[in-house]
N, C-alpha and C positions, 0 to 999 in steps of 0.2 A: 977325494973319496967319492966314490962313486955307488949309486943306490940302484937297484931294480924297482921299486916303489916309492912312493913320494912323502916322507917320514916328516912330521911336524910336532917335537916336543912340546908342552904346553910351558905356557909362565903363571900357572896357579887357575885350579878348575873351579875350586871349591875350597871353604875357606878351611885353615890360617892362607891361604890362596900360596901357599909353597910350590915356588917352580921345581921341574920335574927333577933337574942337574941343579938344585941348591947346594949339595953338599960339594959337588965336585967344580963347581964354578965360585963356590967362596962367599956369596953375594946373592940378594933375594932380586938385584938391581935387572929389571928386565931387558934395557939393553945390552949387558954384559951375555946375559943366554940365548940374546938372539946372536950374537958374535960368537959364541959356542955353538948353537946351530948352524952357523955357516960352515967353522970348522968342521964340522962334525959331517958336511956333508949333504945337512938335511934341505929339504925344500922348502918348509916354513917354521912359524910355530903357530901356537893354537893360544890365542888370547881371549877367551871363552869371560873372564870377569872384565871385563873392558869398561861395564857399564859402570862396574863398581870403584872405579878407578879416575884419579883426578884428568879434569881437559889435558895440562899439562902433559901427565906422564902417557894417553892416550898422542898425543903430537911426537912426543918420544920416540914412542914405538915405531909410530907411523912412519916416522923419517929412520928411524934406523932398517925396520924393514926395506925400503926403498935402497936405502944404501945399499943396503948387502944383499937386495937380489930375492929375497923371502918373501911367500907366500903368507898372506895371515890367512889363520884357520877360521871358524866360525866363532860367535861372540853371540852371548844370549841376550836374545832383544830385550829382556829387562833383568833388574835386581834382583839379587838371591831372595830378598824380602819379600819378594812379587811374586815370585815362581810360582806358586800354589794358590794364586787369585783362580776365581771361577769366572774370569769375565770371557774366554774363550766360550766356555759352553750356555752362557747366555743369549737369545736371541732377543735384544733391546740394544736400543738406539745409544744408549747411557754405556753399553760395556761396549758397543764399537767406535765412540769417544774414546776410552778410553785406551781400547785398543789401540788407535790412530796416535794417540798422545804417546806412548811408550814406543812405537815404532821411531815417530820421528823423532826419539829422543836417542833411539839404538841407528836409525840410519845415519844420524849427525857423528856419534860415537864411531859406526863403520866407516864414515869417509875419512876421518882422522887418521884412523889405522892402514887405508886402504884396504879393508874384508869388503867382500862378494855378497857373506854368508850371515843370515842368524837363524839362530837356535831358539825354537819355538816350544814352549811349552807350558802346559795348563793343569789347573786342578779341577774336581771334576768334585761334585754334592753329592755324598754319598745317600740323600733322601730321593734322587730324581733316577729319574732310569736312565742309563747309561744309553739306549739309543738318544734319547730325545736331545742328549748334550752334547754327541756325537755330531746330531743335524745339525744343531744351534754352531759348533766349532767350523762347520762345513761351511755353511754361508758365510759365518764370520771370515773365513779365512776367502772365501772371492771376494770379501772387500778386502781386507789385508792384502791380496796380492796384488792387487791395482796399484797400491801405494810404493808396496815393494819395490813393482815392476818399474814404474815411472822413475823411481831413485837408482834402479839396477842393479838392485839384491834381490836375491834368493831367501824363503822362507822355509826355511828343511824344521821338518816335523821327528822329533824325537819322543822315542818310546823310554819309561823306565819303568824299572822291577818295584812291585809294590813289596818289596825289601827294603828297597833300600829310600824309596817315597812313596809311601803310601799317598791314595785316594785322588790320583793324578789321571786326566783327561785317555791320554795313551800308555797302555801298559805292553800291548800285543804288536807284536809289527806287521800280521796281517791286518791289524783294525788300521793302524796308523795308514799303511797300502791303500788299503780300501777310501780312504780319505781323500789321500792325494789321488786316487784316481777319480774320484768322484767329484773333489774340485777343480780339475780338467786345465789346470793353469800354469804355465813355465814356470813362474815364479814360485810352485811350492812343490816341497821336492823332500828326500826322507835322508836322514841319519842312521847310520848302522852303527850301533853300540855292541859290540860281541856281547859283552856282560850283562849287558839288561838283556839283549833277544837269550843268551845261554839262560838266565835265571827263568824267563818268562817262559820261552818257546822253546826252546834246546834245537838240534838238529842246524846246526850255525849253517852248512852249505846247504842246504836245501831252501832255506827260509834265505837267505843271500840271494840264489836265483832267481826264489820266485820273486824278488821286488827288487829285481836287479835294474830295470827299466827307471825306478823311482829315484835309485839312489843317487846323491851328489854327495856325500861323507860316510869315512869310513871310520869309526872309532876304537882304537885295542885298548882293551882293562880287560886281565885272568879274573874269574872265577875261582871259588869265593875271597872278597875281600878287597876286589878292584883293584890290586898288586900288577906289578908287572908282569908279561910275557914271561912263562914256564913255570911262574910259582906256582897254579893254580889246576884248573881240569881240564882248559881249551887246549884245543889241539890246534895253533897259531902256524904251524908250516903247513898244515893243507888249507888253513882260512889262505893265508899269502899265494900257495898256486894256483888257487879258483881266482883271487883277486890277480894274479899273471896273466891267466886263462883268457878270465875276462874283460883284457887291456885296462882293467883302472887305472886311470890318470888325475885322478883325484888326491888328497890327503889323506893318508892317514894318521890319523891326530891321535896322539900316543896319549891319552887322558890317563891316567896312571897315579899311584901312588906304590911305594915297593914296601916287600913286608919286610924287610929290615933296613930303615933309612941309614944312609948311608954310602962314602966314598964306593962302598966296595960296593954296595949293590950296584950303585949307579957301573958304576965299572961292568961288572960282569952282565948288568942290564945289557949295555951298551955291545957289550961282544955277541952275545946272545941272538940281541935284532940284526948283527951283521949276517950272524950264520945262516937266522930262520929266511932273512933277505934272499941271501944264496941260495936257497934251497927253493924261492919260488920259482924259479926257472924250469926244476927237472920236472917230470910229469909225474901223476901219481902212482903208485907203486914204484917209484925207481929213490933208490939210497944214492949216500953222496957218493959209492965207490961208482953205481953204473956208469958206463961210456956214453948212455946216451942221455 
């Protein structure tokens, strides 16, 4: 089965950490759905709790990816626990320890897996002004990217909806832009979440181009409710022909949960992404009837 895009289901983003085909794979057993990812065609999956997950079953994965040929997606340099520390937006020597200390605990975690990628993200004092923590994550992150770079991961910078978390470091994905252009470094680089940039910034192609340069991930969750493709307000066949357009050879890491769990969702999910797949090839304004 063959894809126009490079599709990577996840094995649980967020907790009860339920992979995305649970129901149709039988089993929460994350090598069994990277072996449905194969089947299925796809190019990786998205092991995003990695950190939360034992050595062991991190080895698991790592070696069944290998087996079957898979990309692993991105893994968030620390625990769900962690997420919303404010040590990114401090500038002291005490939170870029402690920076250093979760990194190497996440690049130990990504060699296991064999990931490229983490997923960076911070909470932000809702008492300080939002530039001043802005500069403090900036510097932070030219030292993070030293360490990145030497181990030979990527630090991609994710935006979320203060919907759906509040009082978090990046909310905007021009702010987040602005970041990685200001800390001038290969190793740090941006996430496209349609869902958070749709809650926060709306206008999905526009805001796509303009930090098209940044980007290294590309993440699908519909609006409202972070359900699958169609349930929702995005319009997923023109996000896919600007991501045609604009040769992405990246993942896109299907971070998803569907509004009616379930065989059949998963099913008609699955037919769904083939079609809107198809459909990135034609150019815009052309339907599936036109010839060209």
């Amino acid at each position: 089965m063959t894809w126009n895009l490079r599709y990577a289901p996840h094995l649980g983003y967020r907790p009860p950490f339920d992979p995305l085909f649970c129901a149709t794979v039988g089993s929460d057993d994350p090598v069994a759905h990277i072996e449905f990812a194969r089947d299925q065609g796809f190019a990786g999956v998205l092991y995003a709790a990695a950190r939360a997950r034992t050595v062991d079953e991190q080895h698991r994965v790592g070696e069944a990816l290998a087996r079957n040929g898979l990309e692993a997606g991105c893994l968030l340099y620390t625990t769900f626990d962690k997420l919303r520390t404010t040590m990114w937006a401090v500038d002291t020597r005490n939170a870029r320890d402690a920076i250093a200390a979760e990194l190497r605990l996440a690049i130990d975690a990504a060699r296991r897996i064999g990931a490229k990628r983490l997923a960076v993200l911070g909470g932000s004092d809702p008492e300080r002004p939002m530039a001043k923590q802005h500069a403090a994550f900036t510097r932070n992150l030219r030292f993070a990217a030293e360490i990145a770079a030497s181990a030979g991961v990527t630090l991609c910078l994710e935006t979320l909806s203060n919907k759906s978390v509040p009082d978090m470091l990046l909310q905007h994905i021009a702010d987040a832009y602005a970041i990685v252009r200001a800390v001038d470094h290969p190793a740090v680089r941006l996430i496209f979440d349609t869902s958070h940039v749709q809650i926060m910034d709306g206008d999905l192609l526009a805001n796509l181009e303009a930090t098209w340069d940044a980007i290294d991930i590309v993440q699908f969750a519909d609006n409202p409710g972070r359900t699958e493709p169609g349930s929702g307000e995005i319009n997923f066949e023109s996000v896919l022909r600007l991501l045609h357009r604009l040769q992405y050879r990246g993942l896109v890491e299907l971070e998803h949960g569907w509004l009616r769990p379930g065989t059949v969702s998963e099913r008609n999910g699955l037919t769904l992404l083939r079609e809107l797949d198809a459909a990135a090839t034609r150019p815009f304004g052309a339907t599936a009837g036109d010839e060209s």
